[in-house]
C-alpha positions as CSV (number, residue, x, y, z in Angstrom):
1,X,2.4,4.1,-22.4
2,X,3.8,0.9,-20.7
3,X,2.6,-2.1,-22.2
4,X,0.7,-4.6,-20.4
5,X,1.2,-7.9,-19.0
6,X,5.2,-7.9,-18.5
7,X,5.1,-8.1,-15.0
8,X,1.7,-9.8,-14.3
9,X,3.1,-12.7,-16.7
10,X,6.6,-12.7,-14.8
11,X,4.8,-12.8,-11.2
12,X,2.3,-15.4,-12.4
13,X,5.4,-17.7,-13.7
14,X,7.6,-17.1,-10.6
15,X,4.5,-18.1,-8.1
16,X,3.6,-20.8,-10.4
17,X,7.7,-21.8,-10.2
18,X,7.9,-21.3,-6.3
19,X,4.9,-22.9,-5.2
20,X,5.9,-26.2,-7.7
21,X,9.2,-26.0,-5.8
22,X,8.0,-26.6,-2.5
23,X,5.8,-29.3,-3.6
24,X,2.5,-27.5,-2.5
25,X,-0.8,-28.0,-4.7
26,X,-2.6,-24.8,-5.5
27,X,-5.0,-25.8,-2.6
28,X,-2.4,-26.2,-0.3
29,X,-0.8,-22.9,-1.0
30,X,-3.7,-20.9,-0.9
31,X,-4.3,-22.8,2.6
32,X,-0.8,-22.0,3.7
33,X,-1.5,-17.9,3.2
34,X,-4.0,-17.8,5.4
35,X,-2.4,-17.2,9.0
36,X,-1.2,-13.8,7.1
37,X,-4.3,-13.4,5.9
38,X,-6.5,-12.7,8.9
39,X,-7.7,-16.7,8.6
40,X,-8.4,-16.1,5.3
41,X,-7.2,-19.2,2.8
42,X,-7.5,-18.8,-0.9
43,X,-9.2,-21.0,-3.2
44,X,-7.5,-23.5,-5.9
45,X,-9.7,-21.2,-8.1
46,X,-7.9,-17.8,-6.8
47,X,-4.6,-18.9,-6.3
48,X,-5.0,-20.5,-10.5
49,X,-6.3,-17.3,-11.7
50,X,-2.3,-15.7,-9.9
51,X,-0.7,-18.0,-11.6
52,X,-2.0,-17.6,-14.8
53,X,-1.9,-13.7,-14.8
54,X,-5.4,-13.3,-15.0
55,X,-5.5,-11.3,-11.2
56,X,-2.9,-9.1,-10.4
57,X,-1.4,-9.5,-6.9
58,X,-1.0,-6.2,-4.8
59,X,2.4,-5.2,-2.9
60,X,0.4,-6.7,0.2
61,X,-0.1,-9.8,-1.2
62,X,3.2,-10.5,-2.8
63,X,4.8,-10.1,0.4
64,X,2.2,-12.6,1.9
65,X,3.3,-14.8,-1.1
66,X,7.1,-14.2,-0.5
67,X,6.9,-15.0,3.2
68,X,4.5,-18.1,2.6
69,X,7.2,-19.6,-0.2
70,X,10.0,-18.8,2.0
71,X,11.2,-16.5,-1.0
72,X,12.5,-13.0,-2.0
73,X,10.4,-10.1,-3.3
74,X,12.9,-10.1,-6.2
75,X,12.9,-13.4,-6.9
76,X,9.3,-12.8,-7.3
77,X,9.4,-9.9,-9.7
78,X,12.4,-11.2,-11.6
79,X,12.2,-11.7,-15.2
80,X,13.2,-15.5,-15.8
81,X,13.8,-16.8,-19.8
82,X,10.0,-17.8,-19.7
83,X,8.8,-14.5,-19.8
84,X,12.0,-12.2,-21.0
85,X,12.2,-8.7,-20.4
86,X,11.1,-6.3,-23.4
87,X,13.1,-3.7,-24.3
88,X,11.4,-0.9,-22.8
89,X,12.0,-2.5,-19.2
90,X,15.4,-3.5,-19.5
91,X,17.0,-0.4,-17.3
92,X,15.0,-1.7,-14.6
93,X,16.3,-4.8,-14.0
94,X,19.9,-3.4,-14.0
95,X,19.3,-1.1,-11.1
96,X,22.0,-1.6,-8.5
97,X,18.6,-1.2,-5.7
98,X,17.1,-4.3,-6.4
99,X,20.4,-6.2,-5.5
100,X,21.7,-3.4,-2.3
101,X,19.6,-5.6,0.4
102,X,20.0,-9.2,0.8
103,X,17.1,-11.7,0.2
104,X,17.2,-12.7,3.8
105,X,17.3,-8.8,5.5
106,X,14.3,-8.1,3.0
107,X,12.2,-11.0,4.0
108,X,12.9,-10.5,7.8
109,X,12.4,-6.9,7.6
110,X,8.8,-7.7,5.7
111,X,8.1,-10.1,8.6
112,X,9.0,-8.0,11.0
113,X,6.7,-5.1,10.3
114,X,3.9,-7.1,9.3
115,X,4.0,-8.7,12.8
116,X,3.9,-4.9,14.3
């Protein structure tokens, strides 16, 4: 069994570190989703709860996240010193496919098919 809250932490701390980045409040990030979103903006509420781990973003919604912070997918999933990477994940984060694309062909290829 794989233990929980690796990743959710590591996502939740990389948001948290990308949105602070660009300057954005939570309330102005959750308003800058929303074009991807159908018109739907998220709360300061909603985007706090991602931040802190407490809701679990889906593929979909990383991706919205990535494209909205103008970052990678792998930046987002990366293990950072804040939240290290326990021992039973460690091959996974050696993997030569998470480093055979580059940031910038990921993210166009992601906005390219969600603009299909």
């Amino acid at each position: 069994m794989v233990p929980d809250g690796f990743m959710s932490d590591t996502v939740a701390a990389n948001l948290r570190r990308a949105r602070r980045r660009s300057g954005w409040s939570q309330t102005e990030l959750g308003r800058r989703v929303a074009p991807l979103l159908d018109g739907l903006a998220l709360t300061q509420a909603q985007v706090s709860s991602l931040e802190l781990g407490r809701t679990h973003l889906t593929i979909d919604m990383l991706v919205v996240f990535a494209i909205t912070l103008s970052v990678s997918l792998v930046e987002l999933v990366s293990p950072t010193a804040e939240v290290p990477v326990p021992a039973w994940a460690s091959a996974a984060f050696v993997m030569p496919s998470l480093v055979a694309v580059s940031d910038g062909e990921l993210v166009a290829e992601v906005g390219r098919r969600l603009r299909r």
